[in-house]
N, C-alpha and C positions, 0 to 999 in steps of 0.2 A: 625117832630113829631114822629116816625117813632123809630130815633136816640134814643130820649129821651125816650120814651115806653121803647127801648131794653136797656137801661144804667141803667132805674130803674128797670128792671127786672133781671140785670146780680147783681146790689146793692142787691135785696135779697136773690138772688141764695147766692151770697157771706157770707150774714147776717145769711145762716142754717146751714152755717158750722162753726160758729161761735157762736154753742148755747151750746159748753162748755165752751164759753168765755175766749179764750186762750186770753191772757195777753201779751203784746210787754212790754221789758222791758222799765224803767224811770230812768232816772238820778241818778248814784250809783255810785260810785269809784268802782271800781275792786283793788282797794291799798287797804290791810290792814294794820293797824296800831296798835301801842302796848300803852299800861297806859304810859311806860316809858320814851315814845315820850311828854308828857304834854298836851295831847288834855284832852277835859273837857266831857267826858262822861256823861251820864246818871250817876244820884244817885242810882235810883232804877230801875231796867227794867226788866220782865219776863212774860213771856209767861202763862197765868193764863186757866188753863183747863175748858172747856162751855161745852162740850159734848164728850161721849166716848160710843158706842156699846158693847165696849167690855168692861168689869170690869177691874181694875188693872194700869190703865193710870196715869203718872205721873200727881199729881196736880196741879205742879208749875215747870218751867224751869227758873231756874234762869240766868239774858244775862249778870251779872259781872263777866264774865270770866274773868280770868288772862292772856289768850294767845289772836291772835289776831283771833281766832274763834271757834266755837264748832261745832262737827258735831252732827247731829242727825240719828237716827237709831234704828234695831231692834236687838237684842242678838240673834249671832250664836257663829259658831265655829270658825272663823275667829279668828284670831292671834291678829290684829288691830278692837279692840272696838269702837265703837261710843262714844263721850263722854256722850252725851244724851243717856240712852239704853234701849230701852222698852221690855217686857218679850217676848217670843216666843209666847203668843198666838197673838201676833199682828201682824200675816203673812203679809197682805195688806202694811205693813210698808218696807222698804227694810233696808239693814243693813246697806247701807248708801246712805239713805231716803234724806237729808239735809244739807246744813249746812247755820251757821248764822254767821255772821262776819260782823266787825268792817267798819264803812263807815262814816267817818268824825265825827262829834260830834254824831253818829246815829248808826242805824243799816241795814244790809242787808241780806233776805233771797236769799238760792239758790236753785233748785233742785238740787238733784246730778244724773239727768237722772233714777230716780225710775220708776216703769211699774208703779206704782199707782197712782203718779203726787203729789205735792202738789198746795195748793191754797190759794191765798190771794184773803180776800173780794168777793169768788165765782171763780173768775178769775185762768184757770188754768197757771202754768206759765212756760215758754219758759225754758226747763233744761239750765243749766251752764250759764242763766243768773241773775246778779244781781237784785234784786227788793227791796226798801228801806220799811223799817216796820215803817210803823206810827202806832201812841199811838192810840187805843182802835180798829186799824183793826183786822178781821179774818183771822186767818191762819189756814188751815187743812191740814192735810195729810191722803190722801189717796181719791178718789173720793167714793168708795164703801167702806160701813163700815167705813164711818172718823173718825178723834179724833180733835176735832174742839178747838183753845184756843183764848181767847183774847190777844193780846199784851198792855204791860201796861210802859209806855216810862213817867217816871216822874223826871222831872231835880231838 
């Protein structure tokens, strides 16, 4: 009895450090892949903007890239640009915030180790790991001050 008291007791200890709901990645190729390869992509897919604190946020991220990913990011002085690139007043963002790549017929978010974290569906998630973006989840970047968008995956 005793046992089981202390198992559910260590189960919550566990469950409060777990109320930023850090996120174990799911099933994603870590392969990128190109158009030229013949895989059957999304028609349409893009990251459609739901909320931004700050004025100035991209509307729409378009995911028909032509390479086999796009990064995301904020504009410094940096040499290498983001291909995504949001203005400088978007500090909370890093200048390279994300990136989004090609994962079988689909897609996959990544962090790229940002101090601000991004998140799917609430869930913050595990830097340099893959996570697959399904049609109509949430993605934000940044936990304070986010820029929240819907993903919109229509074949």
């Amino acid at each position: 009895m005793e046992r089981q008291k202390n198992a559910e007791m260590q189960n919550v200890y566990d469950n409060a450090f777990e109320s930023d709901k850090t996120e174990t990645p799911q099933q994603c190729s870590d392969i990128t892949e190109t158009e030229d390869e013949g895989n059957n992509f999304a028609v349409n897919a893009y990251l459609e903007l739901l909320h931004s604190e700050i004025p100035g946020a991209i509307e729409r991220i378009n995911l028909n890239f032509a390479g086999p990913y796009i990064t995301i990011g904020r504009m410094s002085s940096d040499e290498t640009k983001p291909d995504v690139c949001f203005n400088k007043e978007f500090t909370r963002i890093g200048r390279k915030h994300a990136r989004i790549e090609r994962a079988g017929n689909g897609y996959c978010i990544i962090d790229l180790g940002s101090a601000n974290h991004t998140l799917l569906n609430g869930n913050t998630l595990i830097p340099n790991q893959p996570y697959p973006l399904e049609n109509n989840a949430i993605l934000e970047f940044t936990k304070s001050k986010p820029v929240k968008y819907r993903v919109v995956i229509l074949s």
